[in-house]
C-alpha positions in Angstrom: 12.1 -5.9 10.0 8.5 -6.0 7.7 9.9 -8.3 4.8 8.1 -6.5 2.0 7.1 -8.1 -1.4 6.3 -5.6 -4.6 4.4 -6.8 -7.4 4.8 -5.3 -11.1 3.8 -5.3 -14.3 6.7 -3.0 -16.0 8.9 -0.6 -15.6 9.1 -0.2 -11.3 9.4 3.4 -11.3 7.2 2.9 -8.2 9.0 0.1 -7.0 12.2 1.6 -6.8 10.9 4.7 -5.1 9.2 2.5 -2.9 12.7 0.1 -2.4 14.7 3.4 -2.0 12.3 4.5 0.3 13.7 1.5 2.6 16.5 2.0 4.1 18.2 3.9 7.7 15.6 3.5 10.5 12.8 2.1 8.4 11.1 -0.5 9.9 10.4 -2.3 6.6 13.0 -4.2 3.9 12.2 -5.0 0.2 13.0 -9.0 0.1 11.7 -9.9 -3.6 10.3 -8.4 -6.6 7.5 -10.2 -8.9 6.1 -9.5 -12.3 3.4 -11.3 -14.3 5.6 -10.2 -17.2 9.1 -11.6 -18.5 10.1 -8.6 -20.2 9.1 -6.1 -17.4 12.1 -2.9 -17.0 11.2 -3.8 -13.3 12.9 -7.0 -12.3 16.5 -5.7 -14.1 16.3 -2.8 -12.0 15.7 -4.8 -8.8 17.8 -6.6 -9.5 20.3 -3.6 -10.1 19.3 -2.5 -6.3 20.2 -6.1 -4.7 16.6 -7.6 -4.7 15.6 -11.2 -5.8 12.7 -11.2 -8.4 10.9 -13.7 -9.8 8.0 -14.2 -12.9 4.7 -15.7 -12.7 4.1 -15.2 -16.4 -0.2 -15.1 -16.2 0.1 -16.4 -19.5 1.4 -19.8 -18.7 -2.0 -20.8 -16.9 -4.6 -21.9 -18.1 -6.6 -19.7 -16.0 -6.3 -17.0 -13.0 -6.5 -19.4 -10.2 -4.1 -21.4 -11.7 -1.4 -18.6 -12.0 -3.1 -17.0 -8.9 -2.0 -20.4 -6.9 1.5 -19.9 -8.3 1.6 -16.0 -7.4 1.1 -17.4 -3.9 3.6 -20.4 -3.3 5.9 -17.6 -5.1 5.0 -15.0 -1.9 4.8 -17.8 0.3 8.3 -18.5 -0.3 9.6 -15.2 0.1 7.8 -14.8 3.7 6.7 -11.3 3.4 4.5 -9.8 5.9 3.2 -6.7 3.4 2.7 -7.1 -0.4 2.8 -3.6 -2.0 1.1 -3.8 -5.8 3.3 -0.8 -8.0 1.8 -1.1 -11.2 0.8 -4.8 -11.0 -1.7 -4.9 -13.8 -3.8 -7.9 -13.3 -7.0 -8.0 -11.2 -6.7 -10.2 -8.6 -9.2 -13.2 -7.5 -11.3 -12.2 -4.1 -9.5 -15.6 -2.7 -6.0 -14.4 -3.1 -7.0 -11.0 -1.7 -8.5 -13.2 1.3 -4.9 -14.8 2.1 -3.7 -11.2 2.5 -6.5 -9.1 4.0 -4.9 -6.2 6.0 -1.1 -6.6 4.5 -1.5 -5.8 0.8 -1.3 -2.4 -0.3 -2.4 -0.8 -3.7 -1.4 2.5 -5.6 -3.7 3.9 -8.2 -3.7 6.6 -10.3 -7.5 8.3 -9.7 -8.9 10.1 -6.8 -10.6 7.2 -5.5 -13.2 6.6 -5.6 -13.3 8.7 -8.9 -11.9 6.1 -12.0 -11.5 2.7 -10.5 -10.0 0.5 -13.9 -8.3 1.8 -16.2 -8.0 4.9 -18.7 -7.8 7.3 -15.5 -6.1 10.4 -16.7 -8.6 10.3 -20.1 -11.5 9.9 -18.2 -10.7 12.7 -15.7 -10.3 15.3 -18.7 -13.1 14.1 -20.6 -15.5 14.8 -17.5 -14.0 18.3 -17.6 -12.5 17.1 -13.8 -10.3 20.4 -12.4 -8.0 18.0 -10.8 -7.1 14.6 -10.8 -4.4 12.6 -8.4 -3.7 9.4 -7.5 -4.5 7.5 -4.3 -2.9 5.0 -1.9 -5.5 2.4 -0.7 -5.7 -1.2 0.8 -6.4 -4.0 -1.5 -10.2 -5.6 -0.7 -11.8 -8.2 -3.4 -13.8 -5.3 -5.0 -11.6 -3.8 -8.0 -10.0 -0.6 -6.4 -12.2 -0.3 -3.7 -10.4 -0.5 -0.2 -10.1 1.6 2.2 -8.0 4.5 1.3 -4.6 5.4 3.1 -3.4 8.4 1.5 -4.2 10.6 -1.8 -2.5 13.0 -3.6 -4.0 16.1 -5.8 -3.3 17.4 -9.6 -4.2 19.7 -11.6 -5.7 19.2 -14.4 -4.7 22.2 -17.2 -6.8 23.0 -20.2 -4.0 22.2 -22.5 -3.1 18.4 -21.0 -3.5 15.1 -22.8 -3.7 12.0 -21.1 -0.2 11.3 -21.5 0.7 15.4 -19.6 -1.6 14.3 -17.0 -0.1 11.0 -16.6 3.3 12.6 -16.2 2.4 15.1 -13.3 0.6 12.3 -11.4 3.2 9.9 -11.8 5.5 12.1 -9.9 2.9 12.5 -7.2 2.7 8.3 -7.1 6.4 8.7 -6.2 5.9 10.9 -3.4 3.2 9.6 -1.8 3.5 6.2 -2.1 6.7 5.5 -0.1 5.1 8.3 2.8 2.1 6.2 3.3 3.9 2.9 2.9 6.3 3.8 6.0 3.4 5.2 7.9 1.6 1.8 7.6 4.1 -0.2 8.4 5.6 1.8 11.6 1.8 0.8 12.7 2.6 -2.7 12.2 5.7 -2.5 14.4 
């Protein structure tokens, strides 16, 4: 079994496709759930679905390597072997990244490498983009930047708003993410 850790920053909906995703024949488990934020929607519905969570509140540190450090002994303890980020929305020091080269696994919501940050749905309509998407990728020290595992297309209509857009890709996130995250771990096994 590939003891899987998800990180999150609110409400999971990618996490618990992702956790659903996990069961039968598949080679991979969900074995905790961790959010930089107390009040995150997340960590009640993993814990609804059986799955210990746990907070590293980033605003308890004095600085990123301090809550980084804790992030760590928190996975550490856990043992995973992949770390998935589901709408974890803190950038994360190149150092941590180092300690999980290879096993940690990002979804964004851009064509990469098309929108890397934030605003992604606002910046695709303002530059008049035709379609939009959202990407599966591996997590490198450079800020959306690894190599990419899987994407998924959108179209962007003439009538959408940031929050449409949003909406449409969302539902692609929930497809795609769980298909590439099986296919990368059945590699593993």
């Amino acid at each position: 079994m590939i003891r899987t850790a998800i990180l999150i920053s609110g409400g999971g909906s990618n996490m618990v496709r992702l956790a659903e995703s996990m069961t039968g024949d598949h080679p991979a488990r969900p074995v905790l759930v961790v959010s930089n934020r107390p009040d995150a929607g997340g960590l009640l519905k993993a814990r609804d679905m059986g799955i210990d969570t746990a907070i590293v509140d980033h605003k308890d540190f004095a600085d990123r390597e301090a809550f980084e450090t804790k992030l760590h002994e928190t996975l550490l303890a856990a043992n995973p072997d992949v770390i998935c980020l589901a709408g974890f929305m803190r950038v994360l020091n190149g150092s941590f990244v180092q300690k999980w080269q290879g096993r940690m696994l990002n979804i964004h919501p851009s064509l990469l490498p098309k929108y890397k940050g934030l605003h992604t749905h606002q910046r695709a309509i303002e530059a008049g983009d035709t379609e939009a998407g959202v990407t599966v990728h591996m997590v490198t020290p450079a800020l959306d930047d690894g190599p990419i595992l899987g994407q998924a297309r959108v179209p962007v209509l003439a009538s959408d708003t940031p929050d449409d857009l949003a909406a449409r890709v969302l539902k692609a996130e929930h497809a795609l993410y769980p298909a590439v995250f099986r296919r990368f771990v059945e590699q593993l096994n």
